[in-house]
N, C-alpha and C positions, 0 to 999 in steps of 0.2 A: 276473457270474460271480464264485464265490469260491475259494476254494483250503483245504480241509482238510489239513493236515497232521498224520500221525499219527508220532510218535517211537521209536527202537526202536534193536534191530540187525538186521541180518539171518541169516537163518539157525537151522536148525532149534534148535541146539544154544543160541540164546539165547530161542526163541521166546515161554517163557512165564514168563521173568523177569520182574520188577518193572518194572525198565526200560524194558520193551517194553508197557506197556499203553497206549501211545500207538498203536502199532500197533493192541493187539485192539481198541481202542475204532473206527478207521477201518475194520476189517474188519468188524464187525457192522453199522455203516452199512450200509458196502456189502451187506452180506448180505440185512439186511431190509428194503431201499430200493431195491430190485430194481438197484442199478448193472452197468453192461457190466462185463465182466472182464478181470482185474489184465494191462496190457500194460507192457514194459519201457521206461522214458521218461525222460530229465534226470536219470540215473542215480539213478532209482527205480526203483518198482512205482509206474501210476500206473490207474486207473480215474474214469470221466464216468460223471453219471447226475443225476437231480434231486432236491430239498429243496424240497416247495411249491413255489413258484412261481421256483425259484431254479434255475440251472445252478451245479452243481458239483463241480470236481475235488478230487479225493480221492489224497491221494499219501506214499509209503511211502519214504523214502529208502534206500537202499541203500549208504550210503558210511560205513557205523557211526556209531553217534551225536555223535563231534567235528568230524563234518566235513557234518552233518546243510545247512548254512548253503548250502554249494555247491547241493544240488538244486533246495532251496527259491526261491531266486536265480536261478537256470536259468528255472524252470516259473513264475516269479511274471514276468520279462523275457518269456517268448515268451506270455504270455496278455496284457500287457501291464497287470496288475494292479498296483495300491498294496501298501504291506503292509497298510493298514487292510483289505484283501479277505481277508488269509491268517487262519487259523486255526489253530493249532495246538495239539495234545493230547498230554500229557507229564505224566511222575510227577513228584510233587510230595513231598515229604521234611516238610516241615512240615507238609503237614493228616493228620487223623487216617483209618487205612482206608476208603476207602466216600466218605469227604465231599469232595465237588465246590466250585471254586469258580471264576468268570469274571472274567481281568483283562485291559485293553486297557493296551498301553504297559508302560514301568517295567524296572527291572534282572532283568537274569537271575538272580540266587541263587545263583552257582556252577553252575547247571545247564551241565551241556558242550554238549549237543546247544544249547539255547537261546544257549549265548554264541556259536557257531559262527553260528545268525542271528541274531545281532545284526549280525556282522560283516557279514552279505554286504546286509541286507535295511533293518539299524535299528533300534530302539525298536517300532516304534508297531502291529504287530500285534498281535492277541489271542488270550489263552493258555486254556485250557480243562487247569484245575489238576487234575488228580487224583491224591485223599490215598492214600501207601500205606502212611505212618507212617515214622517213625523207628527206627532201632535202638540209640540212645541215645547215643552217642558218633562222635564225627566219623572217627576211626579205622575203625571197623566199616562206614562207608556204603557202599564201595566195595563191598565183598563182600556187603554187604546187596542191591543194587539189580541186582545181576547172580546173584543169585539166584533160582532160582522159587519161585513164589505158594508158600505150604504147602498143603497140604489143607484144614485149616480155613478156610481165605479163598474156597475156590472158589464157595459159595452169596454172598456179600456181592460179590464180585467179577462173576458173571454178572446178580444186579442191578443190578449198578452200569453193566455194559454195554450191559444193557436199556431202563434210562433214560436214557443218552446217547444211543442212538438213538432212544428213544421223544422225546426233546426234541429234536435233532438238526434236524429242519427251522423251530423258532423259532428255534435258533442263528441259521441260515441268511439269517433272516428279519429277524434284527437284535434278538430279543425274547430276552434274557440271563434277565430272571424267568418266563418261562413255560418255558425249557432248564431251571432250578432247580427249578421245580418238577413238571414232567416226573421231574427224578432223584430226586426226595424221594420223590416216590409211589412208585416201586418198591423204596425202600430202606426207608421206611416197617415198623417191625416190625406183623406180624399184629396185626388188632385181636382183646382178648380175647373170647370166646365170650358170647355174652348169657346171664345164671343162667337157670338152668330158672324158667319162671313157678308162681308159685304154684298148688298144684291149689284149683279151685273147691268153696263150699260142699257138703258131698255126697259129694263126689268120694273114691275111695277111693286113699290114699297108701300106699305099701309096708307101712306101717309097718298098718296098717286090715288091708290086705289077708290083712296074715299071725295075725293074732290067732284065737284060736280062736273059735267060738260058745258064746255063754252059753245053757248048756243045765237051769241050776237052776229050780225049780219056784217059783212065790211066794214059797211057805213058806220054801221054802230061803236068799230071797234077802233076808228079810228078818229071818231069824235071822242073817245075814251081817250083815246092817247092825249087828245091836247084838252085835259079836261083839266 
C-alpha cells in the first residue's frame, strides 16, 4: 500500500492557486483512475482505489499547508506505512512551468507544507516536484504562490495534469523514468505538420492549372520565337 499525498489549502477561495496544484494533481488521479470518492479522514480529504497492481491512498490535507505534517503522520501511523511508502505532490519554485521532476529523501527548500513533514514523518519520502516557476524575488513569493494559475497557464497546466496521471501508476510501481516520460509526452509541443509532397511528374500544380491555353497557330508561334 502507498500513500499519495497531494499539497494545497483548503477551500474554494484558494482552490486554484499555485500552491494548490498538489491538490489538482491528486484530484485528476482520482478522477481518471476510477478511485472511490473523497471521504473526511486524519483531518483530510481522503480517497482508496488502485495504480496497477498497487493499492493506493490518496490524501488531501485539510489543516492549510503549515500544518500539512500532522495528517500525513496520522494516515501514514494507521496504515502502518514507512515514509518511503508516502508520496507527495507539491509546487515547486525552482523548476520552470510545466517541468516535473522526482526526488526521494533531502531538505525541504523552505517549502512550509514539506517542512511541516519533515517534522512529523522525516526526510526519506518522495517528492513529485512540480515546476510553476518563480516570480523573480524572494519578497514577491508569498503572494506569488497564493495566487491563481493566469489564463495563459491553463493549456500547459491541464497537460501537465494529464501526464501525472497518465504516469501515475509507474509512480506507483516504483518506475520514476517511465512517470517522466509519461509527463514529457503530453507536454511535448505539437509535432510540425509534414510539407505537402511534391506533385508527380504530370501532375497539374496550381500554378499549371491556372495558365491559359496556348491557342496560336504554327505560324504564329514561330514568328514568336524569332520575335
Amino acid at each position: 500500500m502507498q500513500l499519495f499525498v497531494g499539497l494545497g489549502n483548503p477551500g474554494a477561495k484558494y482552490a486554484r492557486n499555485r500552491h494548490n496544484i498538489g491538490f489538482m494533481a491528486v484530484d485528476r488521479i482520482a478522477e481518471d483512475h476510477g478511485f472511490g470518492p473523497w471521504r473526511s479522514k486524519f483531518r483530510a480529504e481522503v480517497a482508496e482505489g488502485r495504480l496497477g497492481g498497487e493499492k493506493v491512498i490518496l490524501l488531501k490535507p485539510q489543516t492549510y499547508m503549515n500544518l500539512s505534517g500532522q495528517s500525513v503522520g496520522e494516515a501514514m501511523r494507521f496504515y502502518k506505512l514507512a515514509a518511503e511508502d508516502v508520496t507527495v505532490f507539491h509546487d515547486e519554485l525552482d523548476l520552470a512551468p510545466g517541468k516535473v521532476r522526482v526526488k526521494q529523501g533531502g531538505g525541504h527548500a523552505g517549502h512550509n507544507g514539506l517542512r511541516s513533514i519533515h517534522a512529523h514523518i522525516g526526510e526519506a519520502y518522495r517528492r513529485v516536484r512540480l515546476g510553476i516557476g518563480h516570480p523573480g524575488h524572494k519578497d514577491l513569493v508569498s503572494a506569488y504562490v497564493l495566487h491563481d494559475f493566469a489564463k495563459a497557464d491553463e493549456d500547459w497546466l491541464d497537460d501537465l495534469m494529464r501526464g501525472v496521471s497518465d504516469g501515475a501508476p509507474h509512480l506507483a510501481e516504483g518506475d520514476q523514468s517511465r512517470f517522466q516520460n509519461a509527463v514529457a509526452q503530453r507536454m511535448a509541443p505539437a509535432r510540425q505538420q509534414a510539407a505537402p509532397a511534391e506533385p508527380a511528374p504530370g501532375d497539374a500544380t496550381p500554378e499549371r492549372a491556372q495558365q491559359a491555353p496556348d491557342t496560336r497557330t504554327p505560324l504564329q508561334k514561330l514568328v514568336d520565337r524569332f520575335r
